[in-house]
N, C-alpha and C positions, 0 to 999 in steps of 0.2 A: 614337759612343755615343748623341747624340741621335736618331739614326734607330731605331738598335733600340728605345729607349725609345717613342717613341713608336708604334711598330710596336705594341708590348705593350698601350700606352693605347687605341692606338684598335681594339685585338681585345676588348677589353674593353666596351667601347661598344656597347649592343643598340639597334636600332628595331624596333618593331615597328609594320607598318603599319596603317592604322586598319582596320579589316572593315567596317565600314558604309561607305556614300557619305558624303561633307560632312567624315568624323571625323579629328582630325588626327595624325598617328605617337605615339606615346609612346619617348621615349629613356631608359635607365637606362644608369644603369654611368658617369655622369660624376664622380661622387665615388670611385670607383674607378678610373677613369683620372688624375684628377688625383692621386691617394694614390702611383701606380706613378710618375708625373714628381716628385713632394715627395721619394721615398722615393729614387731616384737623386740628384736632385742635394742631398739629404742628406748622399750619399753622396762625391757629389763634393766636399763642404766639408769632410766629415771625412777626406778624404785630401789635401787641401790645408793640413790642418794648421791648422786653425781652430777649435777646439772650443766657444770660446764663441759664436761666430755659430752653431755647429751646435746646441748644445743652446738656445740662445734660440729658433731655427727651429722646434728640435722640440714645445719646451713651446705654442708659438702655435699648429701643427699639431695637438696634442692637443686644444687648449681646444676649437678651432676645431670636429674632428672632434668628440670630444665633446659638443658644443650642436646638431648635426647630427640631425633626426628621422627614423625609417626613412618613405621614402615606403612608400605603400600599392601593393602589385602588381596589386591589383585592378584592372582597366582601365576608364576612366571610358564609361557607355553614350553618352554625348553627349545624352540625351533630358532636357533640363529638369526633368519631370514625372516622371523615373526617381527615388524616396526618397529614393538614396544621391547624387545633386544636388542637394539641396534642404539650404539652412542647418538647421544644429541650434535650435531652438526655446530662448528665451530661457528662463533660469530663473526669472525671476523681470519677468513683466511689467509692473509698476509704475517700474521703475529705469529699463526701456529705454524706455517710451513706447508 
C-alpha cells in the first residue's frame, strides 16, 4: 500500500525548471502530496478500528490545511529590480523608522 501511495504523491509533485540561467526550479504539489499520504493512512486508522485517533488526526489536518496560503503560480523573474521582488512599502512610515 505504501508504494502505490506514494507512487500517487510523488505524480502529484511538478518542477518546473528555472528558464533563465542562475534561476532556481520552482516545486508545487507538495501540499497535495502530503494530503494523498494523510488521506490513506487516515484510512488505515479508520480500518484499524480507532476512531478517536482518526478524528483527532483529522481535525489537526483540517486546522492545519486550513491556515495554509494559496502560493502564487506566478513564477518569480529572479531580477531584484523586477516590482513584483521588491517588499511592499510600509504603510505608515513613522512606526517603521
Amino acid at each position: 500500500m505504501a508504494t502505490g501511495v506514494g507512487f500517487l504523491g510523488a505524480g502529484e509533485i511538478l518542477v518546473e525548471q528555472g528558464s533563465k540561467k542562475g534561476r532556481s526550479p520552482q516545486v508545487h504539489g507538495l501540499t497535495s502530496a502530503a494530503s494523498i499520504w494523510f488521506t490513506a493512512s487516515l484510512g488505515v486508522t479508520v480500518a484499524a478500528s480507532t476512531p478517536v485517533l482518526a478524528a483527532a488526526a483529522l481535525i489537526l489536518a483540517l486546522i492545519t490545511l486550513s491556515r495554509h496560503e494559496p502560493a502564487s503560480w506566478e513564477p518569480s523573474s529572479g531580477d531584484p529590480t523586477d516590482p513584483r521582488e521588491l517588499p511592499a512599502p510600509c504603510p505608515d512610515p513613522k512606526t517603521h523608522g
